[in-house]
C-alpha positions in Angstrom: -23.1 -14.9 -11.9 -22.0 -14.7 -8.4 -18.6 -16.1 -8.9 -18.2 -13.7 -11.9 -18.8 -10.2 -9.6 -16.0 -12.1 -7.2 -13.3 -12.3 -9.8 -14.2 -8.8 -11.1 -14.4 -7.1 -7.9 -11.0 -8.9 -6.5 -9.3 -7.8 -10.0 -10.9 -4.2 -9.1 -9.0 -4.3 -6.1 -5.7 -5.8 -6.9 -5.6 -3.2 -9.8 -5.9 -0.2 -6.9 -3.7 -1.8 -4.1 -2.1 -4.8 -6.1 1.8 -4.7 -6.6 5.2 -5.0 -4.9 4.8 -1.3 -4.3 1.3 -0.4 -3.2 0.6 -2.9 -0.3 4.0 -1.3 1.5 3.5 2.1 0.9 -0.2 2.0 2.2 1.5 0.7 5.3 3.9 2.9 5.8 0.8 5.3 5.5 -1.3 3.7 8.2 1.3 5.1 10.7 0.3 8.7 9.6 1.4 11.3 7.4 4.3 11.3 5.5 6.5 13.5 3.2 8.2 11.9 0.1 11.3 11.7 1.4 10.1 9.7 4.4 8.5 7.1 2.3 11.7 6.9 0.1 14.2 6.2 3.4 11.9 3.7 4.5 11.8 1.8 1.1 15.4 2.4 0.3 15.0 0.0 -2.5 12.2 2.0 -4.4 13.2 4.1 -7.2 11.5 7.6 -7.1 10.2 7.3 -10.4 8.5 4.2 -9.3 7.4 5.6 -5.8 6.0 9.0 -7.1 4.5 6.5 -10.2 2.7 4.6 -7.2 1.3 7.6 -4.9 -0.2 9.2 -8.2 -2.0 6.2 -9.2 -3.1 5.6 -5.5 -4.0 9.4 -5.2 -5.9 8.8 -8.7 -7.9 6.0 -6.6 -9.1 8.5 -4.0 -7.0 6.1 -1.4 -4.6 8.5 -0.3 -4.0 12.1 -0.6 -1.2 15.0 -1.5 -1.3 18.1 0.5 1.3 20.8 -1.2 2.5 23.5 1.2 3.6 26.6 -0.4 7.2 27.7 0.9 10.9 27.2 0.2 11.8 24.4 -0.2 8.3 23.1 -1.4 7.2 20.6 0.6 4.2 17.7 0.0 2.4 15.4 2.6 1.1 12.0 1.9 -1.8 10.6 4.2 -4.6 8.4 3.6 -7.7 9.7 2.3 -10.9 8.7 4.9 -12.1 6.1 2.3 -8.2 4.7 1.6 -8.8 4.2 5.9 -10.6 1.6 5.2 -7.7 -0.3 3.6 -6.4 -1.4 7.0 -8.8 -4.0 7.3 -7.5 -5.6 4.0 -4.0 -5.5 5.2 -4.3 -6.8 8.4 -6.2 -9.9 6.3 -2.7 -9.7 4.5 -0.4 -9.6 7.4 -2.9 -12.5 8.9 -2.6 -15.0 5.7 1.3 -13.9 5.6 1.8 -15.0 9.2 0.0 -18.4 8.4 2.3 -18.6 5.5 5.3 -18.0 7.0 4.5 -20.6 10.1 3.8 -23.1 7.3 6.8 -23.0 5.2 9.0 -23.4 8.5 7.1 -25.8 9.6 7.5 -27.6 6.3 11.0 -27.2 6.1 11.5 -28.3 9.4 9.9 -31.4 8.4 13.0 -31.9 5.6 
């Protein structure tokens, strides 16, 4: 049973952060706020169909949050919610096993 709730609650959380998309923009987040068109210059190679596709379903998740100021031009912040926060711990576990990684395949094709 026990190895059941671990697959379900690891699919649980690859559905909410899981993706090429997700895991990047949630770090760019981590630095602070950030309007759309910050997030889109520092991913030039995410279309904005995909990137506003991406914060909904994150804002959906309660892990990060739009704030819509009303003026001309419009303009919209994006920041982690106090609960999406919490994701830092998760990708610094990513950058950690992605370090190992990395050290490992040089090390292996050193070897060659």
């Amino acid at each position: 049973m026990g190895n059941l709730h671990f697959k379900e609650t690891v699919e649980l959380t690859l559905k909410v952060i899981g993706g090429k998309w997700k895991p990047v923009i949630l770090c760019h987040l981590t630095e602070g706020t950030h309007r759309f068109g910050e997030l889109k210059r520092e991913m030039p190679q995410i279309t904005q169909k995909m990137l506003t596709q991406q914060l909904r379903e994150l804002e959906e998740d309660s892990v990060i949050e739009r704030k819509i100021y009303v003026q001309v031009p419009p303009k919209v912040e994006y920041s982690l919610t106090e609960y999406g926060l919490t994701v830092k711990q998760l990708l610094n576990v990513l950058s950690e096993w992605g370090d190992k990684h990395l050290t490992m395949m040089t090390d292996s094709s050193n070897r060659e």
